[in-house]
N, C-alpha and C positions, 0 to 999 in steps of 0.2 A: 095511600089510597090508590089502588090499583081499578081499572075501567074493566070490564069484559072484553070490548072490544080488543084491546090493545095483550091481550092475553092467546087471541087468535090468530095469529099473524101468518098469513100462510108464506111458508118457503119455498114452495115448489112452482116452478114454471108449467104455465098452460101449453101445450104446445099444441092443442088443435087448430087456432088459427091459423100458425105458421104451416101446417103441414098443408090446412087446405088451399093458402097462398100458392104454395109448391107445387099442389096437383093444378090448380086454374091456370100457373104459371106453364105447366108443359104440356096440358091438354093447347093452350094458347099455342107452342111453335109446332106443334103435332101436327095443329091443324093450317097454321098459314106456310108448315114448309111440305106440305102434299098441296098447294096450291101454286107453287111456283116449280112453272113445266121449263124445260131446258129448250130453246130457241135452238136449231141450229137448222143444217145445211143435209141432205141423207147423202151419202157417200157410201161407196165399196170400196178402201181404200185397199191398194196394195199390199202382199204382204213381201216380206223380208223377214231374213233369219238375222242380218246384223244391224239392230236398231239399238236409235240410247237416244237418253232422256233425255232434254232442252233443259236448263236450268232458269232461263229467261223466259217471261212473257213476248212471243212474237208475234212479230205482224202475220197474219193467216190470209192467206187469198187460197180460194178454192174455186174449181172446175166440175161442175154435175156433171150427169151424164149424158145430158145435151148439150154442154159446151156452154153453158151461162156461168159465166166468172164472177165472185163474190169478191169483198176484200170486207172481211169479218161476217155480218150476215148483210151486205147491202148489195144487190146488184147492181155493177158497172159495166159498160158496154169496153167490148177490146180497145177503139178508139179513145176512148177516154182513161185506161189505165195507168198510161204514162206520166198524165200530169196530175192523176189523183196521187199517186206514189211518191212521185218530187214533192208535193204539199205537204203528206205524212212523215215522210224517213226527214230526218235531222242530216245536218249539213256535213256530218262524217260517213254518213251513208253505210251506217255499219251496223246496222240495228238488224235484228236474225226478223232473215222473211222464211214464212214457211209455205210451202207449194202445196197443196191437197187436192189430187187432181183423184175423181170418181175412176177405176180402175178398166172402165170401157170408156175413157176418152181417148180419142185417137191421139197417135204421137206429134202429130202436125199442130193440135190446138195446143199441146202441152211443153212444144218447143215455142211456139211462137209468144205464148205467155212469159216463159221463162226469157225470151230475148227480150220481149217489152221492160220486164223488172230488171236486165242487165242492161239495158237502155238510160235507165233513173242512173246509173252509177252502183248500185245496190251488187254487192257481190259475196253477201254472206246469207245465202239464199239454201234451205233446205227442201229435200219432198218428206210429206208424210207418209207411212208406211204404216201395216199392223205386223205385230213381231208374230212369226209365224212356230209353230213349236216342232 
């Protein structure tokens, strides 16, 4: 004795759910990654012809072009650089700082900076540049 039912048995997969998972899925980061804007700092950075690539995440302190000093995006006063830096850098003091100084800061703010971070002990200190062609 055989059922009707059991005589119809479908083999084939639906796939319209799954596909419109898929479009709800990427319409989802389409739209939450054109809402997340990039934070920084505006800079004209120098250029140079011999630049290369950091292979390491570094500490970043940057200099605008009125001479207000960042260390990542937070503003700190020149007075206080010293000891925010001893607090961050690890006890080998060997951690890559990177200098980004806005390409109309005067060379006075951009030495004095650079001695406050050679002050910490810190001596593997880079400037940013743009690779120039």
């Amino acid at each position: 004795m055989e059922f009707e039912g059991q005589a119809r048995i479908n083999n084939q997969l639906n796939i319209a759910p799954l596909v419109d998972v898929v479009f709800l899925l990427l319409i989802f980061f389409m739209l939450t990654s054109t809402m997340i804007t990039q934070q920084g700092i505006e800079l004209s950075l120098p250029g140079a012809q011999s630049t290369t690539a950091i292979d390491q995440t570094p500490l970043e302190i940057s200099i605008n072009s009125e001479g207000v000093v960042f260390i990542g995006d937070q503003v700190i006063a020149i007075s206080e650089l010293s000891s925010e830096l001893l607090s961050l850098l690890s006890d080998e003091r060997s951690e890559q700082i990177v200098l980004r100084a806005d390409s109309r800061v005067s060379v006075d703010k951009l030495v004095e900076v650079m001695d406050l971070i050679r002050t910490t002990g810190a001596t593997n200190i880079a400037l940013a540049t743009e690779r120039r062609s």
